[in-house]
C-alpha positions, 0 to 999 in steps of 0.5 A: 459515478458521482459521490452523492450517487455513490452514497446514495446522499439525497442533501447537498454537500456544506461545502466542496471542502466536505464533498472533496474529503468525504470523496477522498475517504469513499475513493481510499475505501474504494481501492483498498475494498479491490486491492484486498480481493486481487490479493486474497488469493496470495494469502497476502494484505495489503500491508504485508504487500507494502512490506514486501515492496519496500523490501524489494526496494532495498534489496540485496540490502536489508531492513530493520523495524524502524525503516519499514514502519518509516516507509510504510502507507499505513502508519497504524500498521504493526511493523512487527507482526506483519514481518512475522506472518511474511516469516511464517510464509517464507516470503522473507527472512529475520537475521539477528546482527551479530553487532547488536543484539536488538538489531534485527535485518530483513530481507526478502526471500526469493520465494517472496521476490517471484511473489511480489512479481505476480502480485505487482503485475496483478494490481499495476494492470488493475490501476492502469484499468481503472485510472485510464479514465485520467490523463497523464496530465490529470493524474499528475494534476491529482498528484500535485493536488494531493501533496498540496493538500498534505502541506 
């Protein structure tokens, strides 16, 4: 369906710049509203998923703070409090390194890795079925598109 369908936008765009970001945020929104609801029933973000995955990621490794707030999607997120919630839940653990006491290491749990595996399968066969509209091609082309739009 088209944007101006989806909005319901009687008037043209102002130009295809404005249709493409208006696009852009209505699609993010889009993915973020159906991510959220594959997720709810893990009890579980998006962000915190994202924690988890890049946990996973680096394991056996751990991470501190400041890499998870670095690799993660939202940059608005509190890296903090969302590492405290996956700890209450036992999907990963906060060690204190011995070193330096304002250090602190995170790693994911086994709990948190069998959690991450379901969830994982769940939202990649979500994507396939909704971006196997796009071609391999294509899905690369939006890729480059998006980067270059980023600078």
């Amino acid at each position: 369906m088209k944007i101006e369908e989806e909005i319901k936008q009687n008037k043209p765009f102002k130009s295809e710049h404005q249709k493409a970001v208006v696009n852009l945020m209505f699609t993010a929104s889009w993915w973020a509203q159906h991510a959220t609801r594959l997720l709810r029933p893990y009890g579980i973000s998006q962000e915190q998923y994202n924690i988890l995955r890049i946990l996973r990621g680096m394991h056996p490794e751990p991470a501190t703070i400041k890499t998870l707030t670095e690799r993660m999607l939202d940059k608005n997120s509190n890296a903090s409090r969302l590492v405290e919630k996956l700890k209450q839940k036992k999907l990963l653990d906060r060690l204190e390194c011995p070193n330096d006491r304002r250090r602190v290491d995170i790693t994911i749990t086994e709990s948190g890795l069998r959690m991450l595996d379901e969830t994982s399968l769940l939202m990649e066969g979500n994507m396939s079925t909704y971006f196997n509209t796009l071609t391999v091609e294509e899905a690369q082309q939006l890729n480059e598109l998006l980067d270059k739009m980023r600078g």
